[in-house]
C-alpha positions as CSV (number, residue, x, y, z in Angstrom):
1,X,8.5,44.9,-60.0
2,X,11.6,42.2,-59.7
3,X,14.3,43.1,-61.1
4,X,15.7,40.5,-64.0
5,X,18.2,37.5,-63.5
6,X,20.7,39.0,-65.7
7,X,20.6,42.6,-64.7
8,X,21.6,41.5,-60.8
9,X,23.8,38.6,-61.6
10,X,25.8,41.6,-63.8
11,X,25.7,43.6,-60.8
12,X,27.0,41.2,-58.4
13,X,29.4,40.2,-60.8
14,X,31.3,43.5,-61.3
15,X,31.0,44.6,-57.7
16,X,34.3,45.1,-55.6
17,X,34.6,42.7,-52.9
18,X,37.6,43.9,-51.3
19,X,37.3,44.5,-47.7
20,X,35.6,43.1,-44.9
21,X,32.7,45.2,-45.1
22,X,29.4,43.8,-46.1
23,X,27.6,46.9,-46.7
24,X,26.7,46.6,-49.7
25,X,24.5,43.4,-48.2
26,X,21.7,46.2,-46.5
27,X,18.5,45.2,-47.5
28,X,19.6,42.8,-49.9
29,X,20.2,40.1,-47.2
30,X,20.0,39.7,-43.3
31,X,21.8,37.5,-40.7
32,X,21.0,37.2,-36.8
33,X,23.8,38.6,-34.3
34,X,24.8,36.0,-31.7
35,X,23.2,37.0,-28.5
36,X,26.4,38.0,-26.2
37,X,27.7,41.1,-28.3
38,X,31.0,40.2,-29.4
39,X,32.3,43.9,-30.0
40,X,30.8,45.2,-26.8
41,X,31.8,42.5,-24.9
42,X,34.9,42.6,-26.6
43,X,35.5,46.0,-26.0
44,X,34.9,46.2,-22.1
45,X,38.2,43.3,-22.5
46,X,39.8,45.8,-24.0
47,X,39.5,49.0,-21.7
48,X,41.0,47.0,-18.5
49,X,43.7,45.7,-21.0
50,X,47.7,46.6,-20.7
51,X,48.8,45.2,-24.5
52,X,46.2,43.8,-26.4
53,X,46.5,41.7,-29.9
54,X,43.9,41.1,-32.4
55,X,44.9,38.8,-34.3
56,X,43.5,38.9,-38.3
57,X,41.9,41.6,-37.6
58,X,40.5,41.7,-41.4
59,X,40.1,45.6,-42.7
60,X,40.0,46.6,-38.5
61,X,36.5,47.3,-38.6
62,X,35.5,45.3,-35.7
63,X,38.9,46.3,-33.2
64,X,37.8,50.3,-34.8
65,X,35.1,50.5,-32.7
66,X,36.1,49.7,-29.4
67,X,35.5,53.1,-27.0
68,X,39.1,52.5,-24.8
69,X,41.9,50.8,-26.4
70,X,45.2,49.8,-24.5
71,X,47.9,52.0,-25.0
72,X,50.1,49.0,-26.9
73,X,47.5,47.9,-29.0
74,X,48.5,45.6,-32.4
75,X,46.7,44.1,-35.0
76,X,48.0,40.9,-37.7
77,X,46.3,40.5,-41.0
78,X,47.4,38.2,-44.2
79,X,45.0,39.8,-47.1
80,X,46.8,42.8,-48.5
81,X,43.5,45.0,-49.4
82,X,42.2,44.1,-45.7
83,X,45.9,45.0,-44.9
84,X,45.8,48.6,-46.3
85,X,42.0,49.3,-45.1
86,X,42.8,47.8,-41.5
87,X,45.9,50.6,-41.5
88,X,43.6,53.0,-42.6
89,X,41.4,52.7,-40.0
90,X,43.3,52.0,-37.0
91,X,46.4,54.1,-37.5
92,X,44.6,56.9,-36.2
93,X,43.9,55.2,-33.0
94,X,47.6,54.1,-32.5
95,X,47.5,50.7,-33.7
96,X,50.1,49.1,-34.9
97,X,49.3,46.8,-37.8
98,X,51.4,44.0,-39.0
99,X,51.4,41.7,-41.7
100,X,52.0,38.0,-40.8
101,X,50.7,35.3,-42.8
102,X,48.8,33.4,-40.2
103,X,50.9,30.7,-39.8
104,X,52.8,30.2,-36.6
105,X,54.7,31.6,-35.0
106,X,53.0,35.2,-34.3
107,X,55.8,37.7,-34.9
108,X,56.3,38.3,-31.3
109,X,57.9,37.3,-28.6
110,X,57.0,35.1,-25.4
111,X,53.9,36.5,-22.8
112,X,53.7,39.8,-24.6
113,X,50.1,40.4,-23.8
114,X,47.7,40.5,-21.3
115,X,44.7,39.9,-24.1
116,X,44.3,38.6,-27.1
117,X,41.1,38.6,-29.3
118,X,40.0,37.2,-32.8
119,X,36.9,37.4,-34.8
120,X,36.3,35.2,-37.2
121,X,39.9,33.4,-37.7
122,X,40.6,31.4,-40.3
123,X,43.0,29.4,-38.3
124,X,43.4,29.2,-34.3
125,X,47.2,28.4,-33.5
126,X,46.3,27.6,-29.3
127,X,49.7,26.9,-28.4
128,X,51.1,30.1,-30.3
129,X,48.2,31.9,-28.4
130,X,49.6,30.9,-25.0
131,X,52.7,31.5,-25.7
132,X,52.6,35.0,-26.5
133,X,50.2,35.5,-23.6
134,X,50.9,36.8,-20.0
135,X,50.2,34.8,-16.9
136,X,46.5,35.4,-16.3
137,X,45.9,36.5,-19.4
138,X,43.1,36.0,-21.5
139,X,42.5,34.7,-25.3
140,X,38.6,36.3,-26.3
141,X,36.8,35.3,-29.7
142,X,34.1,34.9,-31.9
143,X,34.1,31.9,-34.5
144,X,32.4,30.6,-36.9
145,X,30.8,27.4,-36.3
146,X,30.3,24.3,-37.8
147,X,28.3,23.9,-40.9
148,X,27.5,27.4,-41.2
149,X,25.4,28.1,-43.3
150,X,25.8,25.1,-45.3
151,X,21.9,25.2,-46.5
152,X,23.5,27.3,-49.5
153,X,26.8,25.2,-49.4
154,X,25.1,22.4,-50.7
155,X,22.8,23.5,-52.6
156,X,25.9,24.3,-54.7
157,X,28.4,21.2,-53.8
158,X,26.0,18.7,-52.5
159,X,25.8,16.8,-49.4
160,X,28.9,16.9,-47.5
161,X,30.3,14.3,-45.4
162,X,29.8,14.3,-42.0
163,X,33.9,15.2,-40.9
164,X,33.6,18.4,-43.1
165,X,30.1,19.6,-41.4
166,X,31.9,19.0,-37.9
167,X,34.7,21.0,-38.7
168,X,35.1,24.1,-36.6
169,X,32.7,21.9,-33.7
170,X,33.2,24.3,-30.1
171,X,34.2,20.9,-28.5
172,X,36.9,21.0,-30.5
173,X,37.9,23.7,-30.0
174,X,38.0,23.7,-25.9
175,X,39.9,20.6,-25.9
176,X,42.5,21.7,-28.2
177,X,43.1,24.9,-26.1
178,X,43.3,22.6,-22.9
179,X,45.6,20.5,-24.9
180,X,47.8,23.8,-25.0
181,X,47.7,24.7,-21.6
182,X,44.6,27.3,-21.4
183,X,41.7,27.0,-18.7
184,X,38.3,27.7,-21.2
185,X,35.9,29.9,-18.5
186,X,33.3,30.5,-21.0
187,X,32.0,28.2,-24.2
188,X,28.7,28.7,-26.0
189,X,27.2,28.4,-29.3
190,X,24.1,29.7,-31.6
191,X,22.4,28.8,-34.7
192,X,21.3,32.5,-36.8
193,X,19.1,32.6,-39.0
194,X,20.3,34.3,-42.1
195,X,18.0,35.2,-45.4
196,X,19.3,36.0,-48.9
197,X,16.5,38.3,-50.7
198,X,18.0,38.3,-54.0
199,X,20.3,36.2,-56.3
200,X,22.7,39.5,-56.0
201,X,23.4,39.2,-52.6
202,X,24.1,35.2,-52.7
203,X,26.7,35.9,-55.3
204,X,28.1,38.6,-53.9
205,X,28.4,36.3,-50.4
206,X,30.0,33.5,-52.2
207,X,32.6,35.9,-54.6
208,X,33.7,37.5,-50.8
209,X,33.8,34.7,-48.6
210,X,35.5,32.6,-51.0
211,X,35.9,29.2,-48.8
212,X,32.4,28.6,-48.9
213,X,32.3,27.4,-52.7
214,X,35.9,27.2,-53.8
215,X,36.1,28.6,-57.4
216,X,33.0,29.6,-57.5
217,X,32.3,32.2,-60.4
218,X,28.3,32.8,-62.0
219,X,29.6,31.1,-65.6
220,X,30.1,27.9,-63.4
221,X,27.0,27.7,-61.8
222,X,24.5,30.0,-64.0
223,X,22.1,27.3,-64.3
224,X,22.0,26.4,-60.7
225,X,21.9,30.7,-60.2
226,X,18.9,30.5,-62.3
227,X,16.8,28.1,-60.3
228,X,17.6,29.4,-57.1
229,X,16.6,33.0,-58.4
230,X,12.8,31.3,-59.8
231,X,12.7,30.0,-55.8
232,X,13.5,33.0,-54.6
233,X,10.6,35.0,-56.9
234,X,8.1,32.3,-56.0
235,X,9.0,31.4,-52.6
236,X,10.7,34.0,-50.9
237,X,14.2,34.7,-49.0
238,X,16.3,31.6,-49.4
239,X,17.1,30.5,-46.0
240,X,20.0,29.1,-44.1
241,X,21.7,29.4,-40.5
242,X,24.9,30.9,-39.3
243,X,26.6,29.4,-36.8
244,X,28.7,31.3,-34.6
245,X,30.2,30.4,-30.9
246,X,31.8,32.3,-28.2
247,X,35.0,30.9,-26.7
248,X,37.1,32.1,-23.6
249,X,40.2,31.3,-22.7
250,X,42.3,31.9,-19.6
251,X,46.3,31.1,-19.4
252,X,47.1,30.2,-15.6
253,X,48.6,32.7,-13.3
C-alpha cells in the first residue's frame, strides 16, 4: 500500500540533511553514474601522486575511499558540518583538512602540488588552480553539468532562460582553463537518468542540495508537493537527467 502525502512529506521534513551522504536516498530514488568512474579513476591519480589537493572535498567521502593516498595529502571545505565529518573521516588516513571559504586564493602557496582534484565544486577558480600546481601537474574533476536535472527545477520555478540552463556548459569550462594557462587532455560529458520514487525523496533532494530551488521549504510549495505526489501514484517515478562531465587538465612542464 502507498504510504500517505502527509506521513512522507513529515518525514522528509524532519530528516537531518547534514552531510554529503545521500544514503538515506536507497530505494527511495536512483541516479545513473557517469561511465568513466570518477573515484576509481580518481584514485589511480592519486597513488602515482607526490602532494595531492582536493579541493571541497565535502564530508571526504569520495577522497576516503581512494586505496593509495600521497603522503602530503590535503583537503578544503567551507560547510562546517561537511567540515567536521570530512575530519572525521580522513584524519585517520593523514589528511590534513582545512577550512577556506572557497574563494580565492587557496591557502597555499605557489606550485605546491603535483595533483589536484574536485568533485562537484561549487566554484572552479582556474587560475588559482594553476597557480598552486607544479609543472606537469594535473587538475582532475567531476562536475556537474548544465541544466542538471532541471526537469524538477522547473517544475518548481518555471522555465528558465536559456543563460541559466547553459551555465556550468564543458565548453566553458575548457576555454576558461586555457584562458589560465592549462592544456585540457581530456573533456567529456553525459546525460543520467535519475528517478524520484516518492515525494520523500524529492524533498529531501531539494532541502540538501539547496541551489536547486532557493528557499525552498514544503509550506511554500505544498500544493505543487501534492500534485507531483498524485503523478507519481498514477504515473510512476518522476523523471529527470543528471548531467555530469569529466574534465582534465594539464599545467605545462
Amino acid at each position: 500500500m502507498s504510504r500517505a502525502f502527509e506521513e512522507l512529506v513529515a518525514e522528509a521534513d524532519a530528516v537531518s540533511v547534514e552531510g554529503w551522504d545521500f544514503s538515506w536516498l536507497d530505494g527511495r530514488a536512483s541516479e545513473e553514474r557517469p561511465s568513466w568512474g570518477y573515484q576509481r579513476s580518481m584514485g589511480e591519480r592519486m597513488a602515482r601522486a607526490r602532494a595531492a589537493l582536493d579541493i571541497q572535498t565535502g564530508g571526504g567521502e569520495v577522497l576516503a575511499g581512494v586505496p593509495k593516498l600521497p603522503a602530503l595529502t590535503v583537503a578544503t571545505e567551507s560547510w562546517p558540518p561537511n567540515l567536521a565529518e570530512a575530519t572525521r573521516l580522513l584524519h585517520p588516513r593523514g589528511v590534513a583538512v582545512v577550512a577556506d571559504e572557497d574563494e580565492p586564493p587557496l591557502p597555499f602557496a605557489d606550485e605546491a602540488f603535483d595533483l589536484v582534484v574536485s568533485r562537484h565544486p561549487v566554484n572552479t577558480w582556474w587560475e588559482e588552480i594553476a597557480r598552486v600546481l607544479q609543472p606537469g601537474g594535473t587538475y582532475f574533476s567531476q562536475q556537474v553539468g548544465p541544466a542538471s536535472v532541471f526537469e524538477l527545477v522547473e517544475y518548481f520555478l518555471g522555465p528558465q532562460p536559456p543563460e541559466v540552463r547553459r551555465k556550468r556548459h564543458p565548453d566553458d569550462a575548457r576555454a576558461t582553463a586555457e584562458a589560465a594557462g592549462l592544456e585540457v587532455v581530456d573533456l567529456r560529458s553525459e546525460s543520467l537518468r535519475t528517478e524520484f520514487f516518492d515525494i520523500g525523496a524529492v524533498i529531501y533532494f531539494l532541502r540538501k542540495v539547496i541551489w536547486m530551488v532557493p528557499g525552498f521549504t514544503v509550506d511554500q510549495y505544498q500544493d505543487r508537493l501534492r500534485h507531483l505526489h498524485d503523478h507519481i501514484q498514477a504515473d510512476g517515478p518522476f523523471v529527470a537527467h543528471t548531467t555530469r562531465f569529466l574534465i582534465e587538465a594539464r599545467k605545462p612542464a
